[in-house]
N, C-alpha and C positions, 0 to 999 in steps of 0.2 A: 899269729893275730888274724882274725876272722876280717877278712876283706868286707867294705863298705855297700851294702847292697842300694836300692834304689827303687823307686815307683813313679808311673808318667801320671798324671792327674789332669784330672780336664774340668773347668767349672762352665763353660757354655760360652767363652769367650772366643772371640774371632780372628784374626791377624789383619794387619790393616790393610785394607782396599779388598778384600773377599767379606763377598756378601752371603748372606744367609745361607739361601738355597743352594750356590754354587759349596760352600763346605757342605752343605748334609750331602747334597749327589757326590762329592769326591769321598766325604766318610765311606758313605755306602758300596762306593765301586773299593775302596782300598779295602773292608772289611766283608765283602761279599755280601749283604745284608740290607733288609729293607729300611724303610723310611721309617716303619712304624717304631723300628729298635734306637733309630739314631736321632729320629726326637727325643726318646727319653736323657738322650748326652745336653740337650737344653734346657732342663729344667729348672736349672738355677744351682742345683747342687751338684758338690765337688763328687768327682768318679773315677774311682782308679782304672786308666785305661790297660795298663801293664805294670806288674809288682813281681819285685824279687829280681831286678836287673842287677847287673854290673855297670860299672858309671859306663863302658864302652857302649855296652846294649842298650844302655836308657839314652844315649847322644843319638844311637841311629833312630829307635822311636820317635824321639823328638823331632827330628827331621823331617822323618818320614810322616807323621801328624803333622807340621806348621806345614808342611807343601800343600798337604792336600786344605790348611786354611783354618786347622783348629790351634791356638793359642794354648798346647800345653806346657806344663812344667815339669822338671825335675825336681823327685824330695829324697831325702833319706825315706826307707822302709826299712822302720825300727819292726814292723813283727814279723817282715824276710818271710811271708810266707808266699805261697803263688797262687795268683788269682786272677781273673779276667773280668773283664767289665759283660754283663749278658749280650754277646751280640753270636753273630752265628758260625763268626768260623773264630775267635777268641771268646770260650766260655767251655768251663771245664764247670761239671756238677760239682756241687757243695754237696756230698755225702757227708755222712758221720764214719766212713772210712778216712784210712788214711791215704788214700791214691789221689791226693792233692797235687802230687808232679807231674799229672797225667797233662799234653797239651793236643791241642787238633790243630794240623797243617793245615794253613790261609790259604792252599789251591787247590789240593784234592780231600781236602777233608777227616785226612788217615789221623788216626789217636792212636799218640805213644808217647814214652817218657821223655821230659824235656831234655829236649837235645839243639844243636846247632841247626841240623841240617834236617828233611824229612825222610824218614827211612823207607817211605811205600817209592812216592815220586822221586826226591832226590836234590830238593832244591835246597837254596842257604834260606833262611825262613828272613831272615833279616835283611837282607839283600832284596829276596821278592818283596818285602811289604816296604821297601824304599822304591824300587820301581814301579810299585803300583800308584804309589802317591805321586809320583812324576808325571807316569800317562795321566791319572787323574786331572793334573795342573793343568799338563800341555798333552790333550789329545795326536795324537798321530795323525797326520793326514791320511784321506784314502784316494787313493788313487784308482780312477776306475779303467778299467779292461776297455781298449782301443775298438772305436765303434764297427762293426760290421760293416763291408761295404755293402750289402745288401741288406741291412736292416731298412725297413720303411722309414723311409726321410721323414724329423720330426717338423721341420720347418713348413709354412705353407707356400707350397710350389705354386697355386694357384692363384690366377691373377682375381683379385679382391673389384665384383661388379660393383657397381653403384644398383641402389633401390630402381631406379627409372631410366630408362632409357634417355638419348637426347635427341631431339625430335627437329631432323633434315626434310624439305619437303626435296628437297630436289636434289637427291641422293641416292643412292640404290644401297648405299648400308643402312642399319636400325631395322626398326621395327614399326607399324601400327597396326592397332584394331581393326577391326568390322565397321564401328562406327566412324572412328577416324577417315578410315578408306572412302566411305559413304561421303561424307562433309566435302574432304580433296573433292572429290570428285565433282563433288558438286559448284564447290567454289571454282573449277577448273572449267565449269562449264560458264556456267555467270561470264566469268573474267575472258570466255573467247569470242562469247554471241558479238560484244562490241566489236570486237579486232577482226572479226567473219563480217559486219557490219562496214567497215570502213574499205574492206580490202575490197568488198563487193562494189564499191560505191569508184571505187577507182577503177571500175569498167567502165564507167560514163566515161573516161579519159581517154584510158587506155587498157584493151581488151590481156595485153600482153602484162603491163604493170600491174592488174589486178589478176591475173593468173598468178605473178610472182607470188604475190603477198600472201596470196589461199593456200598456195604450198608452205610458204615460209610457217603461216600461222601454225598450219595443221599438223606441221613434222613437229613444233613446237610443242603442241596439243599432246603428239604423242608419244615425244620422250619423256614428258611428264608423267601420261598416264604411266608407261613401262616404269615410271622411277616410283611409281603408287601403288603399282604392282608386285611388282619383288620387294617391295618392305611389307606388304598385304600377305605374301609368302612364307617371308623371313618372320613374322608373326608367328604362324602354324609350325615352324619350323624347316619347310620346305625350303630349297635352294629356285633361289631367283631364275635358272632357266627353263626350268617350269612353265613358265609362262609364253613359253613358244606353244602350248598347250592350245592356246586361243586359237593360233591359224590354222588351225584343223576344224574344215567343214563339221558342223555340229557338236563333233564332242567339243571343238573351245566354248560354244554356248554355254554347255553343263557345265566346263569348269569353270568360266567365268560367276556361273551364279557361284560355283563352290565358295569364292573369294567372298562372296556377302554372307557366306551360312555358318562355315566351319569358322567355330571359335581360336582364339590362339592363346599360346602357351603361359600359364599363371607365373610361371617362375622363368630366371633366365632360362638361354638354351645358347647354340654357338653363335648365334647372331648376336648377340647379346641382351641386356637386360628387356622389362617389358617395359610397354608404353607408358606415360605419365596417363591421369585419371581423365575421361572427357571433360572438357569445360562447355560452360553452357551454351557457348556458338558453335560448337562440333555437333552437339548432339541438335540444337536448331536448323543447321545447312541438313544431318543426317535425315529430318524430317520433311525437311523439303521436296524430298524422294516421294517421299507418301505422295504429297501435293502435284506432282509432276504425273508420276504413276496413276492418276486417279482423274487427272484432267485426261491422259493419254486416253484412258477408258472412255470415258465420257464423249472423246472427240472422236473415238471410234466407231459409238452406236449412233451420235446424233449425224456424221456426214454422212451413212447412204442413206437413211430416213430423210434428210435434206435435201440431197440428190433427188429421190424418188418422189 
């Protein structure tokens, strides 16, 4: 008695909780084959995905299909002949010969007579297209290769500046401007005439108690300047001892102007960030200078003409 043959059939239906696209990418990796092939398994019509099994071989198909998410079934195959559905590694040409039992192996490709196993590579054919539906399901993880120790660190090791600096007047860390420096300076002068005023005034008392105070003020005067200075520095980039530059007969001159001319650095540097923008009383005290400078002239040419 001629044993009971069988066929898997597919009509474009799903298994439940897999969604569309997740079966077409599992069809396609179990059948090695594009999307353009395995849309056509959607189209509404019934397709024979495999013909001419035994009830064993149509159980593993079946399997091996509902893993990867397609809802097929098993029929009897009353015309028992062999046949594939067009995809690219199950699909044998429909000649008008008889070499119908011809099948091509699902991993390397090889065509030869249907058989269990593949006679080029070696494998059970049935076996691998169960395991292929599996990875499909459940991808493998990958495990990546243990980092180099000297690979360049991905992380940023670098301490993350703020936009603007933060602005100490009586500090020697930060930074200011040209214009900045100019305004301190200025305000620094304002704020001592009084205090040079009152210290003076305590000579009428006492010659010794107003001596104290001209010291007191004046040391005051100029640890500030030094702290207006090396942030004036730290601007340009330079390191604040720099500024020992000044007690040298003449050349402090030149470098002092340096402090009002050479611009400083648009972006941070090791001092840290730049200054915030001038506001409108920096850049008003920085003009003051002009006014001061311009009387100085003035008061230059008119006293020996006055004199004389």
């Amino acid at each position: 008695m001629t044993q009971a043959r069988f066929k898997v059939v597919f009509n474009g239906e799903l298994m439940p909780d897999v969604s569309l696209e997740t079966a077409k990418d599992n069809l396609a990796r179990l059948f090695k084959s594009d999307h353009t092939r395995i849309n056509s398994l959607f189209n509404g019509s019934t397709v024979d995905i495999k013909r001419d099994l035994s009830e064993n071989e149509a159980d593993q198909y079946l399997k091996a299909l509902q893993s990867a998410g397609a809802k097929v079934r098993k029929e009897p195959d009353l015309a028992a002949s062999l046949s594939l559905v067009e995809t690219d590694d199950h699909r044998v040409e429909h000649a008008e010969t008889a070499s119908n039992a011809d099948m091509t192996c699902p991993k390397c490709a090889h065509k030869q007579s249907k058989a269990v196993e593949c006679s080029a590579c070696g494998i059970v054919i049935d076996k691998f297209l169960a395991r292929q539906a599996m990875l499909a399901q459940n991808p493998p993880e990958v495990v990546s290769a243990a980092p180099s120790p000297y690979a360049t660190p991905k992380a940023t090791v670098a301490e993350t500046l703020p936009e603007f600096g933060e602005l100490k007047a009586f500090s020697i860390a930060g930074r200011i401007g040209r214009v900045r420096y100019l305004a301190w300076s200025m305000l620094l002068m304002l704020a001592c005439l009084p205090l040079f005023a009152v210290a003076a005034g305590f000579f009428a008392v006492s010659e010794i108690l107003g001596g104290l105070l001209v010291v007191v003020v004046g040391i005051a005067v100029a640890v500030a300047g030094i702290m207006f200075g090396v942030q004036r520095l730290h601007d340009i980039g330079w390191s604040g001892w720099l500024l020992l530059v000044t007690l040298v007969p003449v050349v402090g001159g030149v470098f002092s102007l340096l402090l009002f001319i050479i611009p400083g650095s648009t972006e941070a540097n090791r001092f840290g960030s730049p200054p915030p923008p001038n506001s409108t009383a920096v850049n008003v005290l920085a003009l003051l200078w002009v006014a001061v400078i311009g009387l100085g002239i003035i008061a230059a040419i008119a006293l020996p003409a006055f004199n004389s």
